[in-house]
C-alpha positions in Angstrom: 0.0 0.0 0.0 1.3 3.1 -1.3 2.0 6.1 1.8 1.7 9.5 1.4 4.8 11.8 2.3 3.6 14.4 5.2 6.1 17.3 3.2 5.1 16.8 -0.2 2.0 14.5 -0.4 3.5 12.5 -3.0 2.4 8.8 -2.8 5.5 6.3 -2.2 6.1 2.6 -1.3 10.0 3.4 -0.1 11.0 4.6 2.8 12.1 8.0 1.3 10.4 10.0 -0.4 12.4 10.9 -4.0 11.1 14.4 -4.6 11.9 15.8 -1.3 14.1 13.2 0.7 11.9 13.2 3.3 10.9 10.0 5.8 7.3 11.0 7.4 5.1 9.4 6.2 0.8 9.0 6.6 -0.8 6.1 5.9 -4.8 7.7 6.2 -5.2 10.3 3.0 -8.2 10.4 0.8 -8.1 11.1 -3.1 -4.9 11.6 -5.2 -4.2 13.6 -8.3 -1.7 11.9 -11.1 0.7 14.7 -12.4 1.9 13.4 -16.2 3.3 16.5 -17.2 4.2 19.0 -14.6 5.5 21.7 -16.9 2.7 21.9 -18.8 -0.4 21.2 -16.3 -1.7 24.0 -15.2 -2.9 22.0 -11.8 0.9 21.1 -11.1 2.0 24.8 -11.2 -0.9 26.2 -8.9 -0.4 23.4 -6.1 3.5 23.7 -6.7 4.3 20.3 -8.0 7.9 19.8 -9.7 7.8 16.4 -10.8 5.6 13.8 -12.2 4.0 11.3 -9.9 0.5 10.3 -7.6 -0.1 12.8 -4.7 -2.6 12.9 -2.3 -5.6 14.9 -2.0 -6.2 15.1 1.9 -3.9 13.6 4.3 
């Protein structure tokens, strides 16, 4: 089961996360939101996304 990271919200399976390095980690979030192309996607630049992945919604 994938875990979201408490600093980013990116959803991992690691134990660190690899956009921010960081190692807290919530296992209750609701809803997640796949970046494809953060460059481009207008979502990605207004909730300050830098690379492509799963985030969470709501942690």
């Amino acid at each position: 089961m994938k875990k979201a990271c408490k600093n980013c919200r990116l959803l991992v399976e690691g134990q660190n996360c690899p956009n921010c390095k960081g190692n807290q980690f919530s296992d209750s979030w609701k809803g997640k939101i796949a970046i494809l192309d953060p460059i481009n996607s207008e979502i990605a630049k207004k909730l300050d996304i830098p690379i492509k992945g799963e985030y969470a919604i709501k942690l």
